[in-house]
VEXZA-125093 format. One record per residue (C-alpha): y, x negated, z; residue number from 0. Coordinates in nm, 2 decimals, padded with zeros to 4 digits. Last residue first. Layout:
# residues N
(node (Y X Z) NUM)
...
END
This chain:
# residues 86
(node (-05.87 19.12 -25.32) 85)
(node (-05.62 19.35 -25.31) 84)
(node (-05.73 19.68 -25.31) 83)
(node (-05.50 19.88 -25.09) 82)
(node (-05.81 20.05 -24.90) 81)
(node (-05.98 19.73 -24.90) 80)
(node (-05.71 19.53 -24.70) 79)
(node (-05.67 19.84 -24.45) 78)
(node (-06.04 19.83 -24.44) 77)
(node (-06.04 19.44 -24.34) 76)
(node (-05.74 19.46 -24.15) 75)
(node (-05.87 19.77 -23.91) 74)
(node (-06.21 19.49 -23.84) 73)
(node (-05.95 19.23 -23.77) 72)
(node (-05.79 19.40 -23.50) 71)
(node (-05.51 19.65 -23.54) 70)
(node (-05.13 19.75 -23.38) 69)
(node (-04.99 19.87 -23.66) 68)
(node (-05.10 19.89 -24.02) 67)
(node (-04.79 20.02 -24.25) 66)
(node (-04.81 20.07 -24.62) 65)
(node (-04.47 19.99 -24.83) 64)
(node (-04.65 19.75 -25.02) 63)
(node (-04.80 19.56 -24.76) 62)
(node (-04.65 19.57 -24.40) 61)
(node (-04.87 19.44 -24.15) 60)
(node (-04.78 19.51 -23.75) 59)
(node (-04.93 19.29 -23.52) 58)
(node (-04.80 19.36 -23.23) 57)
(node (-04.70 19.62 -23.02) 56)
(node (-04.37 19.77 -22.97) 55)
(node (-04.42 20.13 -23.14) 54)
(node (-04.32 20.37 -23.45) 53)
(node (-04.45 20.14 -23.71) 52)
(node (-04.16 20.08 -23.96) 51)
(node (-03.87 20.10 -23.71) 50)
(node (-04.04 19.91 -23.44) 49)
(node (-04.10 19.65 -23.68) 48)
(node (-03.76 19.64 -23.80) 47)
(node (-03.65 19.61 -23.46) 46)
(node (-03.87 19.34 -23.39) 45)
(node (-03.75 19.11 -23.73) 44)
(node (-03.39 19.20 -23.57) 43)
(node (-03.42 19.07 -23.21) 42)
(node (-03.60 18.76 -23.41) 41)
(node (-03.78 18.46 -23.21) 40)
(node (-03.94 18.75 -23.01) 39)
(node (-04.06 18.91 -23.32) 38)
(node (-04.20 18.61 -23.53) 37)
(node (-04.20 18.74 -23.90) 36)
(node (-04.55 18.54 -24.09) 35)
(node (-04.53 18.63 -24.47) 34)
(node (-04.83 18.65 -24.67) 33)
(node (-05.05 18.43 -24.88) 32)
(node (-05.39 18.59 -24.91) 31)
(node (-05.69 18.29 -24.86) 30)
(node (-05.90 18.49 -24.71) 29)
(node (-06.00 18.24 -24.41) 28)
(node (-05.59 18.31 -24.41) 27)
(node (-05.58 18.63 -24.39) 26)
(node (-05.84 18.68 -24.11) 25)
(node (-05.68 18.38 -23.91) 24)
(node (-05.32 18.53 -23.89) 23)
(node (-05.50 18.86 -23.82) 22)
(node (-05.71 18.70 -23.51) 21)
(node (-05.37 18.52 -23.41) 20)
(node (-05.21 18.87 -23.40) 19)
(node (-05.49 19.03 -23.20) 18)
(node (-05.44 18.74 -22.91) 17)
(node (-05.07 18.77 -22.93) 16)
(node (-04.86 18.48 -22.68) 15)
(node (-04.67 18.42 -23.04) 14)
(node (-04.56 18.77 -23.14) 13)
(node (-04.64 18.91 -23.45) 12)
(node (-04.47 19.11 -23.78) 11)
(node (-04.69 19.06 -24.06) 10)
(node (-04.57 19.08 -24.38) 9)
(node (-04.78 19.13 -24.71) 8)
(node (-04.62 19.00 -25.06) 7)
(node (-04.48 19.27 -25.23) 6)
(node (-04.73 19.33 -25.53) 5)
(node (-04.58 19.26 -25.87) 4)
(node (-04.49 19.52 -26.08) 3)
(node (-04.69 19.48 -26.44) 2)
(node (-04.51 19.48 -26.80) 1)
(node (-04.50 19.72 -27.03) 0)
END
């Protein structure tokens, strides 16, 4: 049997985003490949993170069908530990 590869993470930001830079920055100092969606380059990309969060703010990460909106670094780390990836 073999294994089901993890999705890799998205994160749905916005350019002008403080919090989203900080999570660009936390994943990468972590070296965890993800998927950057710009929302205001993409009317779609933000309704899909509207859909999936429930809200307009930014960032939203999507791993594995689990949903962190609107989070600092600190939320990224236990959200990141909960889903054990490491």
């Amino acid at each position: 049997m073999s294994a089901v590869k993890p999705q890799t993470p998205r994160l749905f930001i916005k350019p002008y985003c403080g919090w989203c830079h900080k999570a660009m920055r936390w994943l990468e100092d972590h070296d965890i490949e993800y998927e950057r969606i710009d929302v205001i380059a993409d009317d779609a990309a933000f309704g899909e993170m509207v859909k999936l969060s429930g809200q307009e703010l930014a960032p939203v990460m999507v791993v594995d069908g689990q949903v962190l909106a609107d989070f600092g670094p600190e939320e990224l780390e236990k959200f990141w530990s909960r889903l054990n990836h490491k």
